[in-house]
N, C-alpha and C positions, 0 to 999 in steps of 0.2 A: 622409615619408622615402622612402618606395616611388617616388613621381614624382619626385625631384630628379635630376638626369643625371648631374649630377658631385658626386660626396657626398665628393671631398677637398675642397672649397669648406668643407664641416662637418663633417668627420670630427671632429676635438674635441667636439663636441656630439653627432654621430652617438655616437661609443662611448661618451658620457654616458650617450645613455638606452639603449643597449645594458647599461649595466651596472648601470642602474636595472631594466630589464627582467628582466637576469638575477634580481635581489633582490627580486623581487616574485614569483617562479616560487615563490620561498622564504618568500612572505609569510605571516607568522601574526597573529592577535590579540595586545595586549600583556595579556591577563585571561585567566584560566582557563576555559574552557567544553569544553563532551562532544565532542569532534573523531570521535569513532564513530558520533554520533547525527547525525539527519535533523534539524537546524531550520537556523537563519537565520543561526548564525556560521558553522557547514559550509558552508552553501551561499555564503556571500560570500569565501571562505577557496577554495573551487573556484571560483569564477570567476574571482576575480582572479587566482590559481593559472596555470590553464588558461589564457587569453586572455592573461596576457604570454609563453607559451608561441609559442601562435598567432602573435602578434604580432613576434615575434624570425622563425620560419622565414619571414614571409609578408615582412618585409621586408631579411632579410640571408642569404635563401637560398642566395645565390650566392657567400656566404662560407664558405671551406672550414672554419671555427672550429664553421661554425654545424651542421654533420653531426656535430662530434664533441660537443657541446654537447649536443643532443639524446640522443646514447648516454649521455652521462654522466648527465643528468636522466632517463633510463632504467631504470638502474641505480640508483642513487644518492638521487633525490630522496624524501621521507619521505612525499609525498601523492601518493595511488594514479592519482587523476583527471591529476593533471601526466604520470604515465610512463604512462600510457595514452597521453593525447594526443602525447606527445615522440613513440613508438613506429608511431602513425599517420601522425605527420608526416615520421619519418624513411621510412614503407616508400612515401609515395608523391609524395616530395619528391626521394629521392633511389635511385629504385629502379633507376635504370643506372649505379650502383656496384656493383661486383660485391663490396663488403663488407655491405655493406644486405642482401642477402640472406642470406650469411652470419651475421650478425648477430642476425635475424630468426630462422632456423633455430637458433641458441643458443640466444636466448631461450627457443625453444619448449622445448628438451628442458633449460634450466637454470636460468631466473630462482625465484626463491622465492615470486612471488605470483602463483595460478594466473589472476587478471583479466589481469596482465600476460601472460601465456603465452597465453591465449583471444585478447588483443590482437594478441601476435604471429603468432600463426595466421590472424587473420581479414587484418591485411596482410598478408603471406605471399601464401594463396592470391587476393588482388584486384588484386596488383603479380605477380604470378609465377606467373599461372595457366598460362602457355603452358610453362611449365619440368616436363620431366616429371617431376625432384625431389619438384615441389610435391603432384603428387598420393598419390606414396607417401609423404609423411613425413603427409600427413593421416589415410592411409586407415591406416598401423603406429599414429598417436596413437589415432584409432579404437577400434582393438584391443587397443594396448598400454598407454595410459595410464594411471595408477590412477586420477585425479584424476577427477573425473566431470561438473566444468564442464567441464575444458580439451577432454576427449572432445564433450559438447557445442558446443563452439563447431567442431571440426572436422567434426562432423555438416554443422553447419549453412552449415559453408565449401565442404564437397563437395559438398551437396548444389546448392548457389545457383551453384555453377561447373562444376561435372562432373557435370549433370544430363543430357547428351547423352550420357556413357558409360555402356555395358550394364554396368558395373559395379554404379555407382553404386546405381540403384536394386536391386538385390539385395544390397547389403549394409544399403542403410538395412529391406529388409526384415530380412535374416537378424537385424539390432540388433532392430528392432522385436517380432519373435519369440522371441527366444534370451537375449539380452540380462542379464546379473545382475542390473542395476542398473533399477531401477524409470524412476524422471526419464532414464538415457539412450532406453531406450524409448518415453517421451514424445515425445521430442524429436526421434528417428528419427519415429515418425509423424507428428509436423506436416510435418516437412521430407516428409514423403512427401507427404501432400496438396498442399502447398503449391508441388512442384515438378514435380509430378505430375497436374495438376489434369484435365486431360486425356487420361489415360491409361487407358482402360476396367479396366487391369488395378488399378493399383492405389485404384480405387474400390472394387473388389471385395476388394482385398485387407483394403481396411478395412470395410468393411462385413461380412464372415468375422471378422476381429477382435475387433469389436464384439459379435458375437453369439455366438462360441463360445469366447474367449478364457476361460481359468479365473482369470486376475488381474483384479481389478478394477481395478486401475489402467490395464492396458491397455484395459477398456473403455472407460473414463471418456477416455482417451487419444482412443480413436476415434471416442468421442462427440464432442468437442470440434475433430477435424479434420473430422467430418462436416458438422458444423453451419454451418463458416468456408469450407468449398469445394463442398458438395453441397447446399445446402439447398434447391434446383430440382430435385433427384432425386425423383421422387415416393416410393422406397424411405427414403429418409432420415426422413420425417415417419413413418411405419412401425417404423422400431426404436427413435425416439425414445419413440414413446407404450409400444411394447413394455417398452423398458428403466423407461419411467416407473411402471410398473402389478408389474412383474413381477423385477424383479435385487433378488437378496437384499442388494445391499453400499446401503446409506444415499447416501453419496456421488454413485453412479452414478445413482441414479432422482435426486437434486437436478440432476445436471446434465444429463442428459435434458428434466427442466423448465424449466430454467435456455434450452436447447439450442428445444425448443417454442416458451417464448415471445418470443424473439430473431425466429425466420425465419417464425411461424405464427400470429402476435398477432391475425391476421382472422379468422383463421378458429375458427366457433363451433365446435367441439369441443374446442379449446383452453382456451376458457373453461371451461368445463365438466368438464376435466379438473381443471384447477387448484382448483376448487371441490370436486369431488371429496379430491385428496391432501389439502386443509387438512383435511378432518373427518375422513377416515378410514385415512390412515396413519398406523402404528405409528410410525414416526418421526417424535420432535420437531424433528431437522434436514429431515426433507424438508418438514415441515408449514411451517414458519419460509421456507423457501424458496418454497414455494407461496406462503403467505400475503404477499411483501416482493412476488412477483410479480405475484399479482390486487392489491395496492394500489397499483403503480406503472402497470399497464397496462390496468386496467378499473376505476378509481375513480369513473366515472359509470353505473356499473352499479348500479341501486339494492338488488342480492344482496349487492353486495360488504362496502356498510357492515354489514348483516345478519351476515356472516361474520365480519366483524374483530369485533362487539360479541362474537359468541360466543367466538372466541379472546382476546379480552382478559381475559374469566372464566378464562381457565384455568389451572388452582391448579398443575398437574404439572410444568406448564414455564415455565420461568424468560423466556427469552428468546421464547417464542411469545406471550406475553400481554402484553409489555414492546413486541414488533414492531406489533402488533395495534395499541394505546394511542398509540403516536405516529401510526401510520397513519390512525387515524381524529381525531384532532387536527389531525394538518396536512392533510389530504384535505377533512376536513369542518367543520371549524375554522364556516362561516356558519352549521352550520343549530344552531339553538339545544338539541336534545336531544342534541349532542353535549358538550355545557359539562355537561348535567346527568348525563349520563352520568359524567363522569370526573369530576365532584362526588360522586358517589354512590361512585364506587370510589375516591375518595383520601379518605374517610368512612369508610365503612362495611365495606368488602371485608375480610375475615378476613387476607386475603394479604399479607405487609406487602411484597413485590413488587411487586403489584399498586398498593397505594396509594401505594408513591416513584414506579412509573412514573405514575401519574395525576397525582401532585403535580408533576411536573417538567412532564409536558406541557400541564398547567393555565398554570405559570407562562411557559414559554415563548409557546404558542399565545391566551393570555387578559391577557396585563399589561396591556394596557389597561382593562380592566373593572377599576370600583373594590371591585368583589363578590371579587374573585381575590386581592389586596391583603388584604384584611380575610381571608380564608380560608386564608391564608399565615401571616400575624401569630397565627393561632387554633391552627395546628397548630406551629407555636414553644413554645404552652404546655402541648402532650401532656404527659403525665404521663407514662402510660402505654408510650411506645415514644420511645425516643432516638432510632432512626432516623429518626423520621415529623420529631422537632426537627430532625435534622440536615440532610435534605434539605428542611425549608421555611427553614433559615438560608440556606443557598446559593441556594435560590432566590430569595431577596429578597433576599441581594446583588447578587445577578445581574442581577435585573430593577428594582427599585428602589433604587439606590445613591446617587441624591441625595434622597431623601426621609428628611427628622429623622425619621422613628420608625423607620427600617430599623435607622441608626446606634443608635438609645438602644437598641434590639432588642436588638440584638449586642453593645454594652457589656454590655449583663446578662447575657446568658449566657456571656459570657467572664469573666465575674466568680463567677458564681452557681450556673450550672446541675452537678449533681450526676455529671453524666459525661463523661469527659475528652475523648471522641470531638467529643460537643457545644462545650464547651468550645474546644479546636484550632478545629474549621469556625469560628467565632465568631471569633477572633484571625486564622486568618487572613483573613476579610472584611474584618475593620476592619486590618490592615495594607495588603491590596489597594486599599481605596477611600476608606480616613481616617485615611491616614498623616503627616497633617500636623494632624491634631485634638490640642491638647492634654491631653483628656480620652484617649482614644485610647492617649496616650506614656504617661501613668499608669499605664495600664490594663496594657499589655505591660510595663511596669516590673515591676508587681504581681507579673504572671505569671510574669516570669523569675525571680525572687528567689524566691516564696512557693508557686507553683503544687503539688501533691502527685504529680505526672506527669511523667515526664521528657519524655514526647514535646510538651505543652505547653511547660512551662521551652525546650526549643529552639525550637520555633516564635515561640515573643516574643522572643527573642535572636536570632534568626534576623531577625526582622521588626527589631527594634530596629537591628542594624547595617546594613541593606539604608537603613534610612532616615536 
């Protein structure tokens, strides 16, 4: 459409798919799904969405219907991603209309959904930077607005535009400083490093923040501008280890760590710190962060598996002996006393933590050994702990799904076993992976009618009409 010259030759067909266009801006599923949630009907539901959007300005731009088309799906339209994109298209499609900026400037100060309003700011000030409007209606939103995205996105619009005004940078400090709200303060200091990157002054402004600041969020703040714009500062690797050794807030020394081994990964004292925080700090979040850190960035350090074996033992924390147990699975998965290793804790270890995380990184990291298989199928028949059956059901759903004794496995305890948790995991394997076995259809019949469990009863009825 866009190359033809003369489109009365097709306009009958032109405003066809114009109005096919329009109706796809408006396109849903005909099935019920989570339209709030992140998966795979959202995201084909935004694109198609968005791209017949796209698609209308880019090629009937020049049609006066098509400005007000846009305001209307502005307004108007039920998906957030469409009036976003309308809103972008109208500020720099049509931004020497002197209603487009009007427009724009409504939006900010009256649409109902603050993305929309963040939207209308950020075109605003990239179509209408030279308007001196634009700069005070950012710098009053700044100030004035309650909202504390829409304030952020005008941070982030003054600053990336009116970073040559002596304004500019003293209000993103006075924010940075003063500020009520924790995240606009954040957000003031990135735009400060970020825009500022060259400015001796505000180096130092955060690097003062960093260190004397009484909120921890502002450190953590300056931490994380330091690390993305300074980390050639020779003072930067300096407050890093400082904060890492020495700030009372949790948080702040993980990303200190986090902040080290990004820009410092060479250099051996960094090892050696990290090594340090995993044994001997009080916190199980900084240990957890040390420990994800030396197994991602020094796994051929023959200390490191030493380390991980030792935090896999650990009864205290949940999540530092569960990070440990996959780390040294998938890291060290060849050398053979790693198998026996996590044999020995999905066995023996008092922790029943410790032996699901063993068991699962057994089955993942070891399905092919027929020794894993057999030790799978063994702890199905615990007696003793329904969790230990319930995470070796799943994992030999998971990793053996076409082998007959997985299926007869899971018949039976979806028949049999004495706890409903067990029970459920078991119906739903065999609905995920043998739902066309006639033993199978039985089997969930059974459940739904007979079951003593309500949350079973729905799952085989659940599974029964899905098939």
């Amino acid at each position: 459409m866009a190359e033809v010259r003369n489109r009365q030759v097709i306009e009958p067909i032109a405003n066809k798919l114009l109005n096919r266009l329009k109706d796809l801006t408006k396109y849903d599923l005909w099935y019920y799904y989570e339209s709030y949630e992140e998966n795979q009907e959202t995201e084909l539901v935004r694109q198609i969405r968005t791209q017949a959007t796209a698609a209308i300005v880019t090629t009937w731009q020049e049609s006066p219907s098509t400005k007000t088309f846009l305001k209307d799906v502005t307004q108007a339209n039920d998906n957030l991603d469409v009036r976003i994109t309308a809103i972008t298209a109208l500020g720099s499609n049509y931004k020497d209309d002197p209603q487009t900026k009007s427009f724009l400037q409504n939006s900010i100060l009256d649409d109902d959904n603050w993305d929309v309003r963040s939207a209308a700011i950020t075109a605003l000030a990239s179509n209408y930077k030279d308007d001196p409007q634009t700069k005070n209606i950012l710098q009053n939103t700044i100030l004035d607005n309650e909202d504390l995205d829409v304030r952020s996105a005008a941070i982030e619009a003054l600053a990336s535009n009116y970073k040559d005004d002596p304004e500019t940078k003293t209000i993103l400090q006075s924010i940075a400083l003063d500020d009520e709200d924790e995240y606009v303060q954040y957000v003031a200091i990135q735009a400060l490093a970020k825009n500022y990157q060259d400015d001796p002054q505000a180096k130092i402004f955060l690097q003062t923040s960093a260190l004397n600041d009484d909120y921890s969020y502002m450190r953590f703040a300056a931490i994380k501008a330091l690390a993305s714009n300074y980390q050639d500062d020779p003072q930067t690797k300096t407050i890093f280890q400082t904060f890492a050794l020495d700030d009372n807030d949790k948080y702040v020394r993980g990303a200190a760590i986090e902040a080290l081994v990004s820009n410092y990964q060479d250099d051996p004292q960094t090892k050696t710190f990290l090594e340090n925080y995993t044994l001997n700090d009080k916190s199980g979040y900084v240990r957890l962060t040390a420990i994800k850190a030396l197994a991602s960035n020094y796994k051929d350090d023959p200390q490191t598996k030493n380390i991980l074996q030792i935090h896999a033992l650990d009864n205290k924390h949940i999540d530092v002996s569960r990070t440990a147990i996959e780390a040294l699975a998938s890291n060290y998965k060849d050398n053979c006393q790693t198998k026996i290793f996590l044999q020995t804790c999905a066995q023996d270890n008092n922790n029943l933590h410790i032996r699901l995380a063993a068991i699962k990184a057994l089955a993942i990291n070891y399905k092919d050994d027929f020794h894993t298989k057999t030790f799978l199928q063994n702890c199905v028949l615990d007696t003793n702990n329904w969790d230990v059956r319930r995470a070796a059901i799943e994992a030999l759903a998971s990793n053996y799904k076409d082998d007959p004794q997985t299926k007869t496995i899971l018949q039976t305890r979806a028949q049999d076993d004495d706890i409903w948790n067990v029970r459920l995991a078991a119906i739903e394997a065999l609905a995920s992976n043998h739902k066309d076995d006639l033993q199978t259809k039985i089997i969930l019949q059974t459940r739904a009618q007979n079951d003593d469990t309500w949350y079973v009863r729905s799952a085989a009825i659940e599974a029964l009409a899905s098939n």
